[in-house]
N, C-alpha and C positions, 0 to 999 in steps of 0.2 A: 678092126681099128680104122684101116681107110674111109670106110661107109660114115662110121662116128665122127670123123675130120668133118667129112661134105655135111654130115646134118649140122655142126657147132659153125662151118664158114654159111650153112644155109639161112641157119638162121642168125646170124650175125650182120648178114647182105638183110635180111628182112626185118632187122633190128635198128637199123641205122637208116632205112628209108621209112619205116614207119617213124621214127622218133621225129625226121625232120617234117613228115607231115603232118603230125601232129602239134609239132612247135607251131609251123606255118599257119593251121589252121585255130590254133587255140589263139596265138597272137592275131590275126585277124580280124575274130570274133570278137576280142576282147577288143580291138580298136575301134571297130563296128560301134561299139555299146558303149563307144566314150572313154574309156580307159586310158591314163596316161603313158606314150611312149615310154617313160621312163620303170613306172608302176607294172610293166608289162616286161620289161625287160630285166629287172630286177627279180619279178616271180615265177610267173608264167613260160620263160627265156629257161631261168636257170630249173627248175623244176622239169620243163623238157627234156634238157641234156642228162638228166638224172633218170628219166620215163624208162632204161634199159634196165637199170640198176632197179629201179622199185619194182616193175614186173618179174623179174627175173628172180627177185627175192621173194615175193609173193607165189611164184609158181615153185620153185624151189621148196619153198618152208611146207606149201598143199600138200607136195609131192613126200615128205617127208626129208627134207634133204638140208636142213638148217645150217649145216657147217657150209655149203655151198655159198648158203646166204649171206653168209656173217663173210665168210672169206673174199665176197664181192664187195661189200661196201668197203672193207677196208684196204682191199686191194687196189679198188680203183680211188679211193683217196691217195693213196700212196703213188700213184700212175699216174693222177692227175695234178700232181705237183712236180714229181720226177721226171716223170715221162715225159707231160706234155707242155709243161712251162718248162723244163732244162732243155727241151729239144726245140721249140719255142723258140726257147731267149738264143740260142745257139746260131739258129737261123737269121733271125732279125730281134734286135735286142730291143727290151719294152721299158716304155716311161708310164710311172701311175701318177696323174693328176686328181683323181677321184676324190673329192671328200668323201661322198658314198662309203667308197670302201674302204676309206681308212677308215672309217665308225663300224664296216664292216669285219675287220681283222682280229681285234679285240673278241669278237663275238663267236667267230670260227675257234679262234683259240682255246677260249672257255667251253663252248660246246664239245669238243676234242677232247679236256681235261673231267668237264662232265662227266663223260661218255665211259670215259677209263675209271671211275669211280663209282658206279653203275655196276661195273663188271669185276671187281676188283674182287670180289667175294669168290670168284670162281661160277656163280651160279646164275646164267640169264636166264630171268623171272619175266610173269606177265606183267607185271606191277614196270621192271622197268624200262619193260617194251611200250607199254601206255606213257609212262615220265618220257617218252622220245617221241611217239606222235605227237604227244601233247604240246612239246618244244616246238616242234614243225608248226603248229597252228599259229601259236606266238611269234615264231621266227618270221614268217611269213607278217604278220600285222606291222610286228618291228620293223622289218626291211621295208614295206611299204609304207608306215610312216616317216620315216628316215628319208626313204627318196621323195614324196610330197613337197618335207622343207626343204627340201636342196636342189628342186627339180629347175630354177629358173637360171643358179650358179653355174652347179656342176657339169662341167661339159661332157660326163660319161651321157645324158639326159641329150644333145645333139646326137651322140653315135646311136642310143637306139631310135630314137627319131629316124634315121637314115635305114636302118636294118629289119625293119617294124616291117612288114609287106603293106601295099598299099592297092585299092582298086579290084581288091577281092570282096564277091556279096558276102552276106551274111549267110547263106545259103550253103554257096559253094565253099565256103569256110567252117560252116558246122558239118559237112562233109567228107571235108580233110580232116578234120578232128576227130571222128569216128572211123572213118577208115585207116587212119594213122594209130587210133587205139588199139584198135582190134589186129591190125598184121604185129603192134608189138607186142598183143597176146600171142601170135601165133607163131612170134620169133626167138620169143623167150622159152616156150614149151619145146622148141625143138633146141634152141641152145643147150636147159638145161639137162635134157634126155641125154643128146648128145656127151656131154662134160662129163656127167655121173659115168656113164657108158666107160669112156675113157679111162676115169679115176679105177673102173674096177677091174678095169681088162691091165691097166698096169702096177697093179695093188697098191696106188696113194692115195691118202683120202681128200673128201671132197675139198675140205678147206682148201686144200694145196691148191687145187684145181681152180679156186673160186680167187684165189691170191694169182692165180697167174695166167691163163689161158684168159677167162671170164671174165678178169679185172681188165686187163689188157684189151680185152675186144670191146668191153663198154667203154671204155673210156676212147675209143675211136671218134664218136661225135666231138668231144671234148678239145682232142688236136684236131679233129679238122677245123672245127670252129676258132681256134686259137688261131691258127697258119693264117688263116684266112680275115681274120680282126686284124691283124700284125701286120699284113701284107698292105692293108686296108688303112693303116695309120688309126688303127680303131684299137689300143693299146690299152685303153682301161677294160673294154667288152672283153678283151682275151685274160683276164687276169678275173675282170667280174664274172666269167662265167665259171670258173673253175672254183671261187671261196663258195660261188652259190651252188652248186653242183656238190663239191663236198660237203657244204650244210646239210642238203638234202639226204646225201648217202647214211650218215651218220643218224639224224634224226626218223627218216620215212624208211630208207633197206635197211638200216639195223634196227630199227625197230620190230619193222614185219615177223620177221623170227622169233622175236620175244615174245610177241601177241598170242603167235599161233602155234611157236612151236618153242616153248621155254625149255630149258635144258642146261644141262653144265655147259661152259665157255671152252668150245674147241682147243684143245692142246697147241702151243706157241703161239695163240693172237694175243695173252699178254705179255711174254716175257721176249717176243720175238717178232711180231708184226706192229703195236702200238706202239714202241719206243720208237716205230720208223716212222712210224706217223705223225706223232708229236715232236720230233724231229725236224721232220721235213715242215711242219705247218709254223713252227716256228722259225726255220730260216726262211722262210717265205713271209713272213710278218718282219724281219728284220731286212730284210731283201728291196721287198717294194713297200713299203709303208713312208718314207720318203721323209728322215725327223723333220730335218731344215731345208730341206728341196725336195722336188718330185722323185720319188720312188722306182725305182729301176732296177731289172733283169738283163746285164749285162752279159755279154758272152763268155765272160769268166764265171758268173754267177752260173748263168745255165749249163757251163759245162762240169760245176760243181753237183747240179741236182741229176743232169741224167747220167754221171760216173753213182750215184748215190741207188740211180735205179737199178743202173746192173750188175753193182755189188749183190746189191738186195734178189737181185734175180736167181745169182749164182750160190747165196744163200738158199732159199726156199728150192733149189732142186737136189744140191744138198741132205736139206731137209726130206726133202720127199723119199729121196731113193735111198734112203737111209731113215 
């Protein structure tokens, strides 16, 4: 069991330093090559902080281990509104000015409600594992033409301007991009060895595991990122990164599973983990969406989403050891 700990913290430490090398050098490159600050931060930014969760699901689903996968995407959605915007707002409380993301919120929303209609049959198919990459490519166009018209307004388009790395070659940039790939291949293989390892030596299954160790660990980038935007008076980046971050989960790690490893819908992710999701994404669309003023995650707010996550927590062990 101890041995299983050190590979899931080994590869978690090598999860989280690959992912930020890989943000660093993919942004780089792309600014190299002319790319808008804002176009980069809106895709490329949040697709990064997502990089643990897509590998992790991709190695997982190889490996034969699909309930892992699925209980990661929607664990770390759930952790990255409870956990990491309620702990967040708690610490330093955030204002959304973003048009960006308020054209953004609507879209998280529906994709969420998509997602649960997809799976509502009980039976994840490859058909609607393809209907979810497929989103992702759109989503992706969408958000990027979205931030184009708004990139001269919107003052989220100043904070990645500022966050964007600057003064790195092309070089040394397609560098960190590949070596930031590859340790998150090599961090995800031993995360997920490790998790399975655990789920079996304590007879729970993977989902549980993938809901709460896994989700919890990837969504590490997420609040450091958040504390760090917050602290930074960068108040939209810490809110933008997590709608774009859970797009990704939902669309590109729940997908991966359906592709490659279709299968009946793990016992309680619908009648027990989505209603927390669709939950928590709607008081966060009522939260910071901001009808007649700016949008804001108050310290009463935040301390409403992270009581929400360790309800949920005290749930799912619950569930597990039982």
């Amino acid at each position: 069991m101890f041995e299983n700990v050190l590979i899931i913290i080994a590869g978690l430490v090598i999860l989280l330093w690959g992912a930020d090398r890989f943000v660093m050098g993919a942004s780089a490159l792309a600014r190299n090559l002319g790319v808008s600050p804002l176009v980069i931060g809106l895709t490329i930014v949040g697709f990064g902080t997502s990089a643990p969760e897509i590998l992790i699901s991709a190695v997982a689903s190889y490996d034969g281990n699909p309930g892992l996968a699925i209980g990661n995407a929607v664990g770390s959605n759930i952790a990255n509104i409870a956990l990491v915007l309620g702990f967040t707002g708690l610490v330093i409380p955030l204002t959304v000015k973003s048009e960006t993301l308020k054209r953004e919120y609507p879209v998280l929303l529906a994709i969420t409600l998509g997602t649960l209609v997809l799976l509502m049959d009980g039976y994840f198919s490859r058909i609607d594992g393809i209907i979810l990459l497929t989103g992702m490519v759109l989503i992706i166009y969408t958000i990027t033409m979205l931030g184009l018209r708004s990139r001269k307004t919107d003052p989220i388009a100043q904070e990645f301007e500022d966050e964007i790395p600057t003064g790195i070659s092309t070089l040394n940039a397609s560098m960190w991009f590949l070596v930031g790939l590859l340790t998150l291949l090599l961090g995800s293989k031993l995360l997920v060895n490790g998790a399975v390892s655990i789920a079996t030596s304590l007879g729970v299954s993977d989902v549980i595991i993938g809901l709460t160790i896994v989700a919890i660990g990837t969504s590490l980038p997420e609040l450091a990122a958040s504390l760090m935007s917050a602290y930074k008076k960068e108040h939209d980046i810490a809110i933008g990164n997590i709608i774009g971050s859970n797009m990704f989960n939902l669309l590109a790690v729940l997908g991966i599973p359906g592709v490659f490893r279709p299968g009946p819908v793990p016992a309680g992710i619908l009648d027990r983990d989505f209603p927390v999701m669709i939950t928590l994404t709607i008081l966060l669309f009522a939260m910071s969406y901001g009808f007649r003023a700016p949008g804001k995650i108050n310290r009463i707010e935040g301390g409403i989403l992270f009581s929400i996550f360790i309800a949920y927590q005290v749930v799912l062990y619950f569930s597990g050891t039982h």
